[in-house]
C-alpha positions in Angstrom: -7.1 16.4 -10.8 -4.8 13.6 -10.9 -0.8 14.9 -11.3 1.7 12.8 -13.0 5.0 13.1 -10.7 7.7 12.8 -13.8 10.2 15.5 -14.2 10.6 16.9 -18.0 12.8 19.8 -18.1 11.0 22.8 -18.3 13.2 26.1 -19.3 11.3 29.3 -18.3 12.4 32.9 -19.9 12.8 35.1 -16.8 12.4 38.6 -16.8 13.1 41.9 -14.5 9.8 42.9 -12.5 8.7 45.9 -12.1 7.0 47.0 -8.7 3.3 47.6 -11.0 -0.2 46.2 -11.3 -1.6 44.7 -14.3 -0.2 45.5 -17.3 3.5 46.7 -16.1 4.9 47.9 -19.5 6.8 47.2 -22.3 10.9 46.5 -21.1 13.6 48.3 -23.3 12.1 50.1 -25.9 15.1 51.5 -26.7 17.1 48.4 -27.5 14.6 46.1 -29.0 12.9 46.4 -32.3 9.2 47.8 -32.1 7.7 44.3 -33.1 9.8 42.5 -30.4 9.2 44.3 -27.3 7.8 42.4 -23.8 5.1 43.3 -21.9 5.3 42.5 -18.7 2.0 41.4 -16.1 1.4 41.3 -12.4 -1.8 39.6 -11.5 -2.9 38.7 -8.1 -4.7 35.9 -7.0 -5.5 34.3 -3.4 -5.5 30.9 -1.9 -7.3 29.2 0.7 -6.7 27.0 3.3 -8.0 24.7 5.8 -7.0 22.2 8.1 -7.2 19.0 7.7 -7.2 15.9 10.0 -4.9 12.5 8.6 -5.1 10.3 11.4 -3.2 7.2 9.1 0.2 8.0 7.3 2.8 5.8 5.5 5.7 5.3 7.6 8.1 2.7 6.8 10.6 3.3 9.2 13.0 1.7 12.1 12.9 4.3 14.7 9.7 4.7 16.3 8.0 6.6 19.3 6.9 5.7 22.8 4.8 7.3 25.6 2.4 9.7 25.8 2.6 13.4 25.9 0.5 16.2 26.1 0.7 20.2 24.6 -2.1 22.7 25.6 -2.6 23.7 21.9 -2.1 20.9 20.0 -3.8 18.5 22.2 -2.9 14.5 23.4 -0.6 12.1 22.0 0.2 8.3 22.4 2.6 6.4 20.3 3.8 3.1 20.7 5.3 0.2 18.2 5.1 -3.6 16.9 7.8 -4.9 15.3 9.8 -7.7 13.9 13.3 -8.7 14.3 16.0 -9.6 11.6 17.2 -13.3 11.5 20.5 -13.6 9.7 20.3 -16.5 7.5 21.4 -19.4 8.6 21.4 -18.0 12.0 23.0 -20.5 14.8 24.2 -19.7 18.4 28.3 -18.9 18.1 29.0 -21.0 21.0 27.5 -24.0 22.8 26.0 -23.0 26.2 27.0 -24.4 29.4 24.3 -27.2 29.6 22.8 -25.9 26.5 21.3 -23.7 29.0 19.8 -19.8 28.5 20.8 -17.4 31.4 18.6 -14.1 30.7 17.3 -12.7 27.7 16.0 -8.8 27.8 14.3 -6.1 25.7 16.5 -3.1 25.0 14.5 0.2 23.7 17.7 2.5 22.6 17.7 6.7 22.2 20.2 9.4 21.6 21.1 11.7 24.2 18.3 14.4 24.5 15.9 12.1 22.4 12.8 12.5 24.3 10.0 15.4 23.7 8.7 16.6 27.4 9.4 16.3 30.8 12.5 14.1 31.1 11.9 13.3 35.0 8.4 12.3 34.3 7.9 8.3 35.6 6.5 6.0 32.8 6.1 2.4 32.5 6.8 0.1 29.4 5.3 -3.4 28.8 5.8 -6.1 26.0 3.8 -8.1 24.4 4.3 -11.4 22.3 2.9 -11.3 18.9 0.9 -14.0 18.0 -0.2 -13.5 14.2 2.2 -11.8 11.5 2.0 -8.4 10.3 1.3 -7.3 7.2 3.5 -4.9 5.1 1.3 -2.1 5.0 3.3 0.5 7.2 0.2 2.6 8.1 -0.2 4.1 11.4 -3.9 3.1 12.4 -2.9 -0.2 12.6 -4.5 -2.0 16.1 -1.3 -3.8 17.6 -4.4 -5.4 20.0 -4.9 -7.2 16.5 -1.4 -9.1 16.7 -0.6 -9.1 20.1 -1.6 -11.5 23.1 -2.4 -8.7 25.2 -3.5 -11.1 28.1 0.5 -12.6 28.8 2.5 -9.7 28.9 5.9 -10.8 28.5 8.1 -7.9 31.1 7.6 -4.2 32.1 10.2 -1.8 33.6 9.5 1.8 34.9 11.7 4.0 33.3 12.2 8.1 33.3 14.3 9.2 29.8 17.1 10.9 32.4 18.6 7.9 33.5 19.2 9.0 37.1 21.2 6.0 37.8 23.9 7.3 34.8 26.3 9.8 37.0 27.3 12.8 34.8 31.3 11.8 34.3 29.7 8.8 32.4 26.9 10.9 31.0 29.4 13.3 29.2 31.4 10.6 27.6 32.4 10.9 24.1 31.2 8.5 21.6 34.8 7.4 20.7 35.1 6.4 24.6 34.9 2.4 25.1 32.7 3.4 28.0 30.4 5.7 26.0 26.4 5.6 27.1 24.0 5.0 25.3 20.2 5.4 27.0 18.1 2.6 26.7 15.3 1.1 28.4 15.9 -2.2 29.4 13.3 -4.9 30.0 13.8 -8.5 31.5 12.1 -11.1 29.4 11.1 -14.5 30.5 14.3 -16.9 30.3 11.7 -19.8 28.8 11.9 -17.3 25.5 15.1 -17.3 25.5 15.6 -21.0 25.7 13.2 -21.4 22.8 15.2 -19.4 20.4 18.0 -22.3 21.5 16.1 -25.1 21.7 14.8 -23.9 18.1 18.6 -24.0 16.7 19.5 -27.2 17.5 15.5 -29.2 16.7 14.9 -27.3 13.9 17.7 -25.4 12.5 15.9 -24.7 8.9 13.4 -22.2 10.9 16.6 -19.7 10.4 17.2 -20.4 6.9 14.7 -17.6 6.1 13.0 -14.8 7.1 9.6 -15.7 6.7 10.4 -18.9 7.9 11.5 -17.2 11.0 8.4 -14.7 11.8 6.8 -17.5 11.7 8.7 -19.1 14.1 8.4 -15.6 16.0 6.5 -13.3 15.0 7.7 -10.4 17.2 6.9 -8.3 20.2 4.4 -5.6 21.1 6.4 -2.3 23.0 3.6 0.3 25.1 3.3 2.4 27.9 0.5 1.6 30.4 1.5 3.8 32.6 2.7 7.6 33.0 2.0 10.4 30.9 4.7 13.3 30.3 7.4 12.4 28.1 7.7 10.7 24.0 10.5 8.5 23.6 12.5 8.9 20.0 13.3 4.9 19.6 16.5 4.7 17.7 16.3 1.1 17.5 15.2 -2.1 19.5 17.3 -4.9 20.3 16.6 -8.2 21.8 19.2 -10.1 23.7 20.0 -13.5 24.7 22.7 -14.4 27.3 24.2 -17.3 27.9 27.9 -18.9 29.2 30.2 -21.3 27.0 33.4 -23.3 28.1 36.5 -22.8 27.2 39.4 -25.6 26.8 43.5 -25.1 27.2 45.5 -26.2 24.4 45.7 -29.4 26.5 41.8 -30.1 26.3 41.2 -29.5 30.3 38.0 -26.9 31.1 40.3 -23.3 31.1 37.5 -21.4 31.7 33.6 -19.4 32.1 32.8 -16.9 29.4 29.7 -14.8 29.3 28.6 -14.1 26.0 25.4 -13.1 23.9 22.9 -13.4 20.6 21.0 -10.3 19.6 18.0 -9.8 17.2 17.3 -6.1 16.1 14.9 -4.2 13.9 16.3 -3.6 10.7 14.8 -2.4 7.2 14.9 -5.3 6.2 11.7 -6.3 8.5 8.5 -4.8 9.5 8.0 -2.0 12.2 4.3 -0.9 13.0 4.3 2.6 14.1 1.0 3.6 16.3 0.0 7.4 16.8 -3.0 8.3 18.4 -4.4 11.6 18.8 -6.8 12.8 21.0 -8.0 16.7 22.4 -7.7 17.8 18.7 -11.3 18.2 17.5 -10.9 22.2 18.4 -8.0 22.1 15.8 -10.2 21.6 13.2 -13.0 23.9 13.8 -13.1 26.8 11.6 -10.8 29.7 11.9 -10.0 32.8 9.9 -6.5 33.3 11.2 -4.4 30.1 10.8 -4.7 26.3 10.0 -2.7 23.7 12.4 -0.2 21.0 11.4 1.0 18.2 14.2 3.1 15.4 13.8 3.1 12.5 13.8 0.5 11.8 11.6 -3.3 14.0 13.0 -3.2 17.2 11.2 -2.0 18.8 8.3 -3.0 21.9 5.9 -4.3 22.1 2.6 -3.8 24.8 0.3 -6.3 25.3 -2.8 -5.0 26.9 -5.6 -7.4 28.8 -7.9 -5.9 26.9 -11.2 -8.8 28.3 -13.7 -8.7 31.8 -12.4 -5.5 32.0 -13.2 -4.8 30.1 -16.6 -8.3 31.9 -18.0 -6.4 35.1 -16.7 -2.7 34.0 -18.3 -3.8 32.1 -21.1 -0.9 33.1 -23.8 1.4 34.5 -22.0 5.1 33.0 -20.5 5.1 32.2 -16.8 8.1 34.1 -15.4 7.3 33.7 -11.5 5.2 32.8 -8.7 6.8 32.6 -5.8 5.1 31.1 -2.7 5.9 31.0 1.4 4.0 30.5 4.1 4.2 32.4 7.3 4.1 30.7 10.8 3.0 32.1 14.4 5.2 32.3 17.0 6.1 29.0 19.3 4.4 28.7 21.7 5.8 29.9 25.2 5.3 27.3 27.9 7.2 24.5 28.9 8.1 21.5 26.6 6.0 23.3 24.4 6.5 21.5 20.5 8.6 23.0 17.8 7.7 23.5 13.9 9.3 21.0 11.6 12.1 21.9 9.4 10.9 21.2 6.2 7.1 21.1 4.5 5.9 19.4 1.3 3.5 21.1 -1.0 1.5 18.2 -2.6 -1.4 17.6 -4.5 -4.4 16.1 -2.4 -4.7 13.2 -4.9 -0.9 12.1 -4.6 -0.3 11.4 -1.1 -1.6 7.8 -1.9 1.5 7.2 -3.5 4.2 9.4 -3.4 5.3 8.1 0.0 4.2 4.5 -0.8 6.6 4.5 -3.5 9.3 6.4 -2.4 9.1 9.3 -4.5 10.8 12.6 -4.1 9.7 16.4 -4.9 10.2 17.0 -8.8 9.4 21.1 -8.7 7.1 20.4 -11.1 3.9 19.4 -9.4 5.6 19.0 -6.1 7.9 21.1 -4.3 10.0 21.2 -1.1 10.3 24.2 1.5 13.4 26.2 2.3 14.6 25.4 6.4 11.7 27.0 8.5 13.8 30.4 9.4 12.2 33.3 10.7 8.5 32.3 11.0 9.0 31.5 7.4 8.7 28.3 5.3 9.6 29.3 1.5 8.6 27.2 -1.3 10.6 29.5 -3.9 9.3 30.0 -7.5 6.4 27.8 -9.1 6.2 28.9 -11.9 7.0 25.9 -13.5 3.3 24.3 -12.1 1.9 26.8 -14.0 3.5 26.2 -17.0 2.8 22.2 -16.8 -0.9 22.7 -16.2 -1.2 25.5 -19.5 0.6 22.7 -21.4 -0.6 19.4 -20.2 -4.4 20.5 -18.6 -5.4 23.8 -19.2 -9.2 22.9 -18.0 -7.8 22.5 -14.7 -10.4 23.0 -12.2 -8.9 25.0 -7.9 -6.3 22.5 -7.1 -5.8 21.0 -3.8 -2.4 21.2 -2.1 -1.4 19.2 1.1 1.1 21.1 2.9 2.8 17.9 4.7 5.7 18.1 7.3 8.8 15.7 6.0 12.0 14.1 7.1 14.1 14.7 3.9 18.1 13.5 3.6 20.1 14.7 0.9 23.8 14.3 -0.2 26.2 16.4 -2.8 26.0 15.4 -6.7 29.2 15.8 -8.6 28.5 19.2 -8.9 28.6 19.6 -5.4 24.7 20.6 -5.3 22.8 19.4 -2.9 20.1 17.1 -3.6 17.2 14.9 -2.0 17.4 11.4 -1.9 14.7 10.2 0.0 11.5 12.0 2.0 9.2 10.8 4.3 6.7 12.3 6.8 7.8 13.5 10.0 7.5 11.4 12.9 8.6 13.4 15.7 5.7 15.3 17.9 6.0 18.6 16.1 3.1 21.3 15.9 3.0 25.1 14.2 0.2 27.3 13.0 0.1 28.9 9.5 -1.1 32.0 9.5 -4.1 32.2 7.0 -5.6 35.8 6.8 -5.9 37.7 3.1 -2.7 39.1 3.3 -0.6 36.2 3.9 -2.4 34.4 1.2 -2.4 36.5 -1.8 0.5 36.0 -4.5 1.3 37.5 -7.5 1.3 35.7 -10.9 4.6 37.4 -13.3 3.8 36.6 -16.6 5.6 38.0 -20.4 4.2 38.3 -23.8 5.9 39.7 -26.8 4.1 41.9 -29.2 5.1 39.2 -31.7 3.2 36.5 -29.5 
């Protein structure tokens, strides 16, 4: 069935439940008039689930991931990342260098502190790649960079290990209000001939910065992989390319005063195009039947989808007033070995047939046909009280067939409203390496249905 995601206000009578099956009884005979007394109902139904594989996921983003890492459950993963870089308009080099000569120009690959997953003594090797056709804004993760990139002049590689053991720990510890504050980074030496271009491009054709497009052209970006080591992913917080070059200075009198070292940098912004690409492999036993929980890993590969029996339970319902039906999902235990991956915070409870464009087109939950977990806490994720699905569907499509639910880790920020609530302004999927197994056996499935009717009804 195909869900509209708009948000009508829905106002939903709630009443006190009784711990009873079926029919529960009539609430306050004493109080209310015979013809207006409630009768309250508990039905329970089950759902199902399975896991499903998603190997391509929307994922407009800036940070990105890089190495290769691999978990005894949830199997290999790869990640690497093409990208543009951001022109300002008009762009032009702030000072004239000596000679109008380039001295260096280098790759840096930036991460927080502790933003790695894995083994952070683990060697690995990074390599860059020139781009030599422009990408396309589709921001799906099965795209081949192999498709854009001139993967036979590799530009620079450095071998790297995400514990810079070159960084003593005074420096290490610094805080970020310290001029001398660290920031780990991967840094890779470029060819000085691309540096030189980028100059040589300002002064012969200055009008190749007046745009962006007219400057992907000009450059259409660079390809960032591992090709060697396996052990540790990389959390990119942003990429930044660097030109350096000197420039003289002159004494108020006009004579040479002196050398000063200076620079030009070009960074990935969202204002241009990043290419995430997740592979997954040793995953196939993730998705062979099981009767005691369904997987999810991130980024992108697996997820879980709930089916709802929608026509059981409207035929079962059908005139009454939704009151609740409240919904979590229980998780296993992490797992106990070392670097093992974590559960993501928050899930989102989707149907099948929106995913096309819900993160497409930026859309958040509306706890209507779409709803957002509680914090994972205590093996639990807890999508609260939908009832309100169950009142759209009775009103808007009560021929409503099982509905399919994608349970679908998320990245959600939010902010205070004027009511100091606390509300979501934007969610997309998770792109860290994350993994947890929902457990799936009758039990943790079944869910009561609280419904009302008035004798009156």
């Amino acid at each position: 069935m195909k869900f509209r995601l708009y948000i009508p206000i829905v106002i939903l009578s709630f009443s006190v439940m009784y711990a009873c099956n079926d029919e529960m009884g009539v609430v306050g005979p004493t109080i209310q008039p015979e013809d207006d007394k409630s009768i309250i109902y508990s039905d329970t139904f089950a759902l199902t689930a399975s896991t499903q594989l998603l190997d391509s996921i929307y994922a407009k983003s800036t940070y990105g991931l890089l190495g290769e890492f691999y978990d005894p459950l949830f199997g290999n993963l790869k990640s690497d990342y093409i990208c543009q870089f951001y022109s300002a308009e008009g762009f032009s080099f702030t000072q004239t260098p000596i000679d109008g000569k380039i001295d260096s120009i280098d790759l840096s690959v930036y991460y927080d502190r502790g933003g790695w997953i894995g083994d952070s003594l683990a060697p690995m090797q990074v390599k860059i790649f020139p781009l030599i056709k422009q990408l396309e804004r589709n921001f799906y993760t099965k795209t081949d960079p192999k498709e854009y990139a001139d993967m036979h002049n590799p530009l620079g590689q450095q071998a790297y290990t995400p514990r810079d053991l070159h960084v003593s720990d005074s420096i290490r510890d610094l805080s970020s209000s310290d001029s001398n504050y660290y920031y780990p980074r991967v840094k890779v030496s470029l060819p000085i001939s691309l540096g030189q271009k980028f100059y040589d491009e300002t002064i012969l054709h200055p009008s190749t910065f007046n745009t962006q497009q007219s400057f992907n052209e000009f450059f259409p970006g660079l390809y960032v992989t591992n090709t060697f080591g396996s052990g540790n992913i990389l959390i990119v917080t942003n990429t930044v390319l660097t030109i350096h070059y000197r420039y003289l200075t002159a004494s108020s009198s006009g004579a040479i005063d002196s050398i000063v070292n200076t620079y030009e940098v070009f960074t990935v912004t969202p204002e241009v195009i990043q290419l995430n690409n997740f592979r997954n492999t040793d995953i196939s036993h993730l998705l062979e039947p099981n009767d005691s929980y369904t997987y999810m890993k991130t980024p992108a590969g697996i997820f879980t989808r709930l089916t709802i029996p929608a026509k059981e339970i409207l035929s079962r319902i059908k005139g009454r007033r939704v009151n609740s039906f409240y919904l979590a999902l229980k998780a296993m235990p992490q797992e106990d070995w070392a670097y093992a991956l974590t559960p993501p915070d928050y899930l989102l409870l989707l149907p099948e047939d929106s995913l096309a464009n819900f993160f497409r087109e930026s859309k958040l939950h509306n706890s209507i046909t779409s709803y957002v977990s509680s914090k994972y806490a205590s093996l639990t994720y807890d999508f609260g009280n939908l009832a309100s699905l169950l009142t759209y569907l009775m009103a808007n499509e009560p021929d409503t067939e099982n509905i399919n639910f994608l349970v679908i880790p998320i990245e959600m920020t939010t902010q205070q409203d004027n009511s100091g609530n606390t509300i979501a302004t934007s969610i997309n999927h998770y792109l860290k390496p994350s993994g947890v197994r929902l457990r799936k056996e009758p039990e943790t499935l079944r869910f009561q249905v609280i419904t009302s009717k008035y004798s009156t009804d």
